[in-house]
N, CA, C and O atoms as a DFTB+ gen file, in Angstrom:
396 C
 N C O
     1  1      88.598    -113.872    -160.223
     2  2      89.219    -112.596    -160.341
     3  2      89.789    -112.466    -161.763
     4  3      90.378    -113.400    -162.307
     5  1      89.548    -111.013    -162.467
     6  2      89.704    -111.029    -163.942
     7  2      90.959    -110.122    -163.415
     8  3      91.140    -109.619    -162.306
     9  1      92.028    -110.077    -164.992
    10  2      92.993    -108.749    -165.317
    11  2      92.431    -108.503    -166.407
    12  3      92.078    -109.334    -167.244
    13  1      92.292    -107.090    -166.467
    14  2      92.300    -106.617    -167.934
    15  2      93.825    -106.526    -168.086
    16  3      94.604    -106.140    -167.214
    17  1      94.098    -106.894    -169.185
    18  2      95.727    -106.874    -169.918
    19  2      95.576    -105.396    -171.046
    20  3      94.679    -105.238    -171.874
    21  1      96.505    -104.632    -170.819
    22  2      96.829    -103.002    -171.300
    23  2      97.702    -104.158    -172.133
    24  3      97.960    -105.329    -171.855
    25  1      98.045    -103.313    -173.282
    26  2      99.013    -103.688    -174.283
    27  2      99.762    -102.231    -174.751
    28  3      98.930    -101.374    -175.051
    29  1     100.743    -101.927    -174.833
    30  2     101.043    -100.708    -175.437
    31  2     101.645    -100.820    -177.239
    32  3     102.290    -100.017    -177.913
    33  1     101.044    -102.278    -177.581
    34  2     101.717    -102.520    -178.684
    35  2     100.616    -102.857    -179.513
    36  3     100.409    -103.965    -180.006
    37  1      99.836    -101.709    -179.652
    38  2      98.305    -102.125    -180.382
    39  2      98.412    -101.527    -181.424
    40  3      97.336    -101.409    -182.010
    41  1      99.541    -100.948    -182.080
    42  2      99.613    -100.220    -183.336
    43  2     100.089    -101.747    -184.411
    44  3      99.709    -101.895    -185.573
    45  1     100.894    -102.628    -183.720
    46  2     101.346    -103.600    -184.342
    47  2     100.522    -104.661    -184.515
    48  3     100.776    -105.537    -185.342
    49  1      99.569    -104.675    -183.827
    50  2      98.807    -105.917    -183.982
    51  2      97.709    -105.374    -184.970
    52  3      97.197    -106.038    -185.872
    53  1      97.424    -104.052    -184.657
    54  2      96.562    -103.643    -185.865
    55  2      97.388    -103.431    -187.505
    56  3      96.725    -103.557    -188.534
    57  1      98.591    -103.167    -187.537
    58  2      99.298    -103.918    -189.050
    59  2      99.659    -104.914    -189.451
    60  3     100.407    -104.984    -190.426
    61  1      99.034    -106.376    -188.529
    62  2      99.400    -107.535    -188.501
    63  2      97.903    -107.791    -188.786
    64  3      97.833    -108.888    -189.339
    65  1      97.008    -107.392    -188.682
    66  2      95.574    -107.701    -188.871
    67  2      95.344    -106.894    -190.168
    68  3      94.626    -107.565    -190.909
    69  1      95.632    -105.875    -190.647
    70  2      95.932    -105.429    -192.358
    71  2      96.285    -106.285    -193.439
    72  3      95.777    -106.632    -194.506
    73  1      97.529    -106.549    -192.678
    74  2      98.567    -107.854    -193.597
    75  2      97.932    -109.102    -194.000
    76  3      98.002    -109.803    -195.009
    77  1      97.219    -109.170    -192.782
    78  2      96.592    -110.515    -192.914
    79  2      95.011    -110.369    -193.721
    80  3      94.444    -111.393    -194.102
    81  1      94.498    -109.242    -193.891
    82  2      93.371    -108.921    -194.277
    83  2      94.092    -108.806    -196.012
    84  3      93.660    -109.496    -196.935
    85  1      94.811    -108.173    -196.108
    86  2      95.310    -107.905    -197.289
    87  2      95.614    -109.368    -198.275
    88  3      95.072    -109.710    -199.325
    89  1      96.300    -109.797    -197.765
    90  2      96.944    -111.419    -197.726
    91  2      95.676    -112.462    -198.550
    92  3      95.637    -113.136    -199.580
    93  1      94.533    -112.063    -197.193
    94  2      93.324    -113.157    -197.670
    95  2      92.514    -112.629    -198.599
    96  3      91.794    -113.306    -199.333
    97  1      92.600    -111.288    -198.613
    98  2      91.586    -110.338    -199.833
    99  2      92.767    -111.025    -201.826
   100  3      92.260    -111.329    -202.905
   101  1      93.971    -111.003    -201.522
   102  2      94.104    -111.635    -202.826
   103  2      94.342    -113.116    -203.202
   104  3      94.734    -113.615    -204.257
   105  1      93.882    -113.828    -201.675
   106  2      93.748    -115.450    -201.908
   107  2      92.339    -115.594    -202.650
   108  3      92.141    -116.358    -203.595
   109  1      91.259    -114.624    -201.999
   110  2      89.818    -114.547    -202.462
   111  2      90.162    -114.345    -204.097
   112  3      89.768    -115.203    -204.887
   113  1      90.765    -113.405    -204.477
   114  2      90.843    -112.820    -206.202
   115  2      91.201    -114.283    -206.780
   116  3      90.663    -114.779    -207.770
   117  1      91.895    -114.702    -206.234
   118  2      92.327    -116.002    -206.853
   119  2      91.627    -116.869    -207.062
   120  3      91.548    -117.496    -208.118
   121  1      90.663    -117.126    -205.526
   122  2      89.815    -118.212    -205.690
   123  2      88.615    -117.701    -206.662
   124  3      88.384    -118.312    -207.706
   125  1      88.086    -116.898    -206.395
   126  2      87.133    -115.889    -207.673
   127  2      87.425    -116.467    -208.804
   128  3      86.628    -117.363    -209.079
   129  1      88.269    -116.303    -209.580
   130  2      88.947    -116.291    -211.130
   131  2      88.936    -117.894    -211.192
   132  3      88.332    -118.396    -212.140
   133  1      89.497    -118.657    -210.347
   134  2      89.100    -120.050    -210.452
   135  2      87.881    -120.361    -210.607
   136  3      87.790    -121.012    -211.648
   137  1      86.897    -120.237    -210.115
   138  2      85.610    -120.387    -210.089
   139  2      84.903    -119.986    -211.021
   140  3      84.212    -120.817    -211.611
   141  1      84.876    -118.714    -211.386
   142  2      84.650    -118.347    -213.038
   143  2      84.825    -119.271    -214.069
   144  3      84.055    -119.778    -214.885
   145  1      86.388    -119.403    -213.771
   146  2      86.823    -120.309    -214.953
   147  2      86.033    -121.674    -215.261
   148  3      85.566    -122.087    -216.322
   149  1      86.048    -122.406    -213.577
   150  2      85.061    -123.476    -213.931
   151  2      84.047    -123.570    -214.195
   152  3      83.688    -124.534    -214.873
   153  1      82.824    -122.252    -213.614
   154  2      81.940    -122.817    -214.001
   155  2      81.254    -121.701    -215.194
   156  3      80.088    -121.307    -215.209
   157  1      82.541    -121.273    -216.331
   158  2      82.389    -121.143    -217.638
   159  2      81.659    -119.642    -217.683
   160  3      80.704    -119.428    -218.431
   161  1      82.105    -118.837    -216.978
   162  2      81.888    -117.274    -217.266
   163  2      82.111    -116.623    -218.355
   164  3      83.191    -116.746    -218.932
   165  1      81.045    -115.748    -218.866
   166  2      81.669    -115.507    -219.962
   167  2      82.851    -114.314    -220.169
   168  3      82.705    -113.100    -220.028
   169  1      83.812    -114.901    -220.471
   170  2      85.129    -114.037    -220.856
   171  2      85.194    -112.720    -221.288
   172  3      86.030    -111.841    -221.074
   173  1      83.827    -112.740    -222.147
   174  2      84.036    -110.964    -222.278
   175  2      83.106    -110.156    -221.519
   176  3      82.729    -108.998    -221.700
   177  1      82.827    -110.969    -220.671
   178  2      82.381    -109.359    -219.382
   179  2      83.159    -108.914    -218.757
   180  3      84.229    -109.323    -218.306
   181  1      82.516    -107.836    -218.693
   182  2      83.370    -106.721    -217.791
   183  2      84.269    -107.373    -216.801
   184  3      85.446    -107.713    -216.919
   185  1      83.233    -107.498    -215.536
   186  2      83.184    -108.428    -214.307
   187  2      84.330    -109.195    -214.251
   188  3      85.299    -109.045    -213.507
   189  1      84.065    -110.358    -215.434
   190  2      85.136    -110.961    -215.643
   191  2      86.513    -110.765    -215.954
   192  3      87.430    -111.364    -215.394
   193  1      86.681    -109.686    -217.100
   194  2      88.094    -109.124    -217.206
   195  2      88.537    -108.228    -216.366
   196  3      89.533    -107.561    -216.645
   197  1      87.930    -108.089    -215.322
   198  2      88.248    -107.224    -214.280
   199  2      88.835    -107.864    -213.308
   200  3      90.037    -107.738    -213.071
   201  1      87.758    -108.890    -212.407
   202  2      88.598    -110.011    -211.936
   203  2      90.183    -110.744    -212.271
   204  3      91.201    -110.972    -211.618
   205  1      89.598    -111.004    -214.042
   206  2      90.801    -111.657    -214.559
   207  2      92.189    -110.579    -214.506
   208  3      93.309    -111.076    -214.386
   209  1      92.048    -109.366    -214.585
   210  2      93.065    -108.139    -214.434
   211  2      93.773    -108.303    -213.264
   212  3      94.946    -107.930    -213.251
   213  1      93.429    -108.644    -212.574
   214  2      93.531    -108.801    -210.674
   215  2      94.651    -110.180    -210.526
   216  3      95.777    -110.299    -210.043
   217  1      93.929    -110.887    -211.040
   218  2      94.331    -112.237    -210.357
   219  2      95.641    -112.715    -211.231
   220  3      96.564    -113.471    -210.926
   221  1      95.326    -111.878    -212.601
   222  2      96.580    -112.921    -213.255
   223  2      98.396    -112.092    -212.718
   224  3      99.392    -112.780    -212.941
   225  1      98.545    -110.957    -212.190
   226  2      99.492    -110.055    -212.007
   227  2      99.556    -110.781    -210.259
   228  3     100.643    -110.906    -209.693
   229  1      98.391    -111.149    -209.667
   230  2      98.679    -111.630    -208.560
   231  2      99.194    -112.980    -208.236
   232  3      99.477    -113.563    -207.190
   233  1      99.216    -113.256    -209.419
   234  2      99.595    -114.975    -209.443
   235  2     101.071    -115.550    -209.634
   236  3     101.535    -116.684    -209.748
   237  1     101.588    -114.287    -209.618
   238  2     102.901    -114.283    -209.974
   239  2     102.954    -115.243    -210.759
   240  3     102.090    -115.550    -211.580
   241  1     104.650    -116.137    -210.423
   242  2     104.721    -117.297    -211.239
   243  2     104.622    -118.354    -211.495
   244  3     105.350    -119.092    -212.160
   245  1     102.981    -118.654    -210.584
   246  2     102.739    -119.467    -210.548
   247  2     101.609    -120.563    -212.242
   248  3     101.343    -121.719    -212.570
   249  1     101.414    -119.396    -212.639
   250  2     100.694    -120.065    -213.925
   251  2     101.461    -120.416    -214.741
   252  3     102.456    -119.755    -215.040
   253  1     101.168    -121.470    -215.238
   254  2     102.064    -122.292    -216.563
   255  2     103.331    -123.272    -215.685
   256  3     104.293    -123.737    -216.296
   257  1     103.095    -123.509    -213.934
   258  2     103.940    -123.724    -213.619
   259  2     103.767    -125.358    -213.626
   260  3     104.753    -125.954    -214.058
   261  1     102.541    -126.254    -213.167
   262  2     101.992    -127.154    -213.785
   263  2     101.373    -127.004    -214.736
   264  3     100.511    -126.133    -214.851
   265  1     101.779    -128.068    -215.872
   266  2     100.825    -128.543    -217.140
   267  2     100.192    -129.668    -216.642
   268  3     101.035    -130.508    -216.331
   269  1      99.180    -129.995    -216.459
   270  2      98.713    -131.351    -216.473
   271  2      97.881    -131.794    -217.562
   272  3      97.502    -132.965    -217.537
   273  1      97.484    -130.930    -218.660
   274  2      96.487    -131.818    -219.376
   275  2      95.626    -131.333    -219.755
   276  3      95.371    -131.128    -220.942
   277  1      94.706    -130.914    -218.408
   278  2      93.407    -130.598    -218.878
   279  2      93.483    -129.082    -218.152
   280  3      94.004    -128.851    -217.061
   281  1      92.878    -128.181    -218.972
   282  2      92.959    -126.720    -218.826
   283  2      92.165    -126.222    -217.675
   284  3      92.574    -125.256    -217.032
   285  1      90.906    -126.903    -217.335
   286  2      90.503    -126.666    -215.933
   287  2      91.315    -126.832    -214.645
   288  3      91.319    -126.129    -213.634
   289  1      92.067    -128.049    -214.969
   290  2      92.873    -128.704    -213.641
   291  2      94.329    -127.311    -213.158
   292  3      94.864    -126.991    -212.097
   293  1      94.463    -126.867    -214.554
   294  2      95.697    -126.296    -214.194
   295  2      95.107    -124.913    -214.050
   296  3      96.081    -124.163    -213.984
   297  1      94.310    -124.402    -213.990
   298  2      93.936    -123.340    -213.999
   299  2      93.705    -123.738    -212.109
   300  3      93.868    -122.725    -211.430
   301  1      93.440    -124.741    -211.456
   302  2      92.983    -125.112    -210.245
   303  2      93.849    -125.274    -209.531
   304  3      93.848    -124.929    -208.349
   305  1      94.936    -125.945    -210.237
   306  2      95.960    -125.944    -209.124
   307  2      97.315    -124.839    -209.431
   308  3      98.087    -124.928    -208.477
   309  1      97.731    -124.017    -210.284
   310  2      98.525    -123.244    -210.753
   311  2      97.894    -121.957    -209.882
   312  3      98.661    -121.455    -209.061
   313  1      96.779    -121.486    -209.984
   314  2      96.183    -120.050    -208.946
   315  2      95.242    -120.544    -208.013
   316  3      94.344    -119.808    -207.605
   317  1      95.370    -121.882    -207.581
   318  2      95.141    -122.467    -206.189
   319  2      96.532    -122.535    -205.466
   320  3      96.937    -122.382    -204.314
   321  1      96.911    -122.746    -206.328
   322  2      98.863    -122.684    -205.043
   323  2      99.178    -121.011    -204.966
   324  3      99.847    -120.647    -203.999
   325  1      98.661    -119.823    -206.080
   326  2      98.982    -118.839    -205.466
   327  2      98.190    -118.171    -204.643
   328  3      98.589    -117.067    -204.274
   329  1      96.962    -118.640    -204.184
   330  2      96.042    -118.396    -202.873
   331  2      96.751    -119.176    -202.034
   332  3      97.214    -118.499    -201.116
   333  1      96.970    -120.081    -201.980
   334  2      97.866    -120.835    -200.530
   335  2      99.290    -120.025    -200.178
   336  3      99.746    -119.984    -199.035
   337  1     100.040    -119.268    -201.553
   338  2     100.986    -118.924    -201.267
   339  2     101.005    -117.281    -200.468
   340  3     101.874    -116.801    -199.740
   341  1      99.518    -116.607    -201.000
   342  2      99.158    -115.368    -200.622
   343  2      98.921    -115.816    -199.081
   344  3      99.548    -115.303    -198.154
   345  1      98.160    -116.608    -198.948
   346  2      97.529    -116.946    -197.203
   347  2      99.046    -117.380    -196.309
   348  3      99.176    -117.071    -195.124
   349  1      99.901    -117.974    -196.922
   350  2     101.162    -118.064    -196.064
   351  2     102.015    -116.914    -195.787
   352  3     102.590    -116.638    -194.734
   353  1     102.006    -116.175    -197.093
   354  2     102.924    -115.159    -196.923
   355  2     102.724    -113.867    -196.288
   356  3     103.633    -113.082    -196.018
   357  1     101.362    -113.672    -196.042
   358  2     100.886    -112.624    -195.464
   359  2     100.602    -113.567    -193.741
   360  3     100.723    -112.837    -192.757
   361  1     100.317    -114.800    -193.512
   362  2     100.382    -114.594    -192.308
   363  2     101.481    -114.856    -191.715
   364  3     101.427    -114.455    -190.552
   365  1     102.718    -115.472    -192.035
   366  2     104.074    -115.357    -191.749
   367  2     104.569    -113.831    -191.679
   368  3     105.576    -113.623    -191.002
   369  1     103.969    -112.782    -192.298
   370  2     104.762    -111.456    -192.561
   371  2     103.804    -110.700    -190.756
   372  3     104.322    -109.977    -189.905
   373  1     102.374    -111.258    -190.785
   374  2     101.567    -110.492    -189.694
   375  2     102.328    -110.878    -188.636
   376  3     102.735    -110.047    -187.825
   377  1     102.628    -112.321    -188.522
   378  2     103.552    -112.760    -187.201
   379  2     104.873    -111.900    -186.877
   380  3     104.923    -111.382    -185.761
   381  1     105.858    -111.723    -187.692
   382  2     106.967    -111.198    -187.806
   383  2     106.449    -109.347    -187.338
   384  3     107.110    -108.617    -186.599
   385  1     105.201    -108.996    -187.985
   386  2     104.775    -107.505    -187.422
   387  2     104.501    -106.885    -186.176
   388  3     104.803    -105.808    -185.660
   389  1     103.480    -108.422    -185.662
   390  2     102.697    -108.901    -184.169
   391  2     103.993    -108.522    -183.178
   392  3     103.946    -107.669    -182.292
   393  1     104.942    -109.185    -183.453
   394  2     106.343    -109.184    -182.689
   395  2     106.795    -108.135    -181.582
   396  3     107.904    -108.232    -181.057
């Protein structure tokens, strides 16, 4: 024997599924611009400064926050921690919406 379950709170779960869409759409910009970087895009395309337009305002303050050395590494882990920080903060904010 099935229930279908009615919800009357489907406006919230659909701005908790935004948030979270939103959230992972600028972890992607991030990971994008990393990937470029490594595997040596050229800087003055379009494409590229377009991307790069995106990601560096999204990265808050996280660049320049490790130095390690080598300019690939920090480019990897400086807007790799602000994709981890975009994917936390948007799904901590969908939970709190879901509510």
């Amino acid at each position: 024997m099935s229930r279908w379950r009615t919800s009357t709170r489907g406006g919230s779960f659909t701005a908790a599924r935004v948030i979270s869409g939103v959230g992972a759409a600028f972890a992607l910009i991030e990971v994008l611009y990393i990937l470029m970087i490594l595997f040596g895009a050229n800087q003055a395309n379009a494409f590229f400064l377009f991307v790069q337009q995106l990601a560096e305002p999204l990265a808050l303050f996280f660049p320049g926050l490790f130095q390690l050395g080598n300019a690939n590494l920090d480019v990897i882990v400086n807007y790799g921690l602000a994709a981890v920080f975009w994917l936390v903060v948007s799904s901590l904010l969908a939970r709190v919406v879901a509510r």
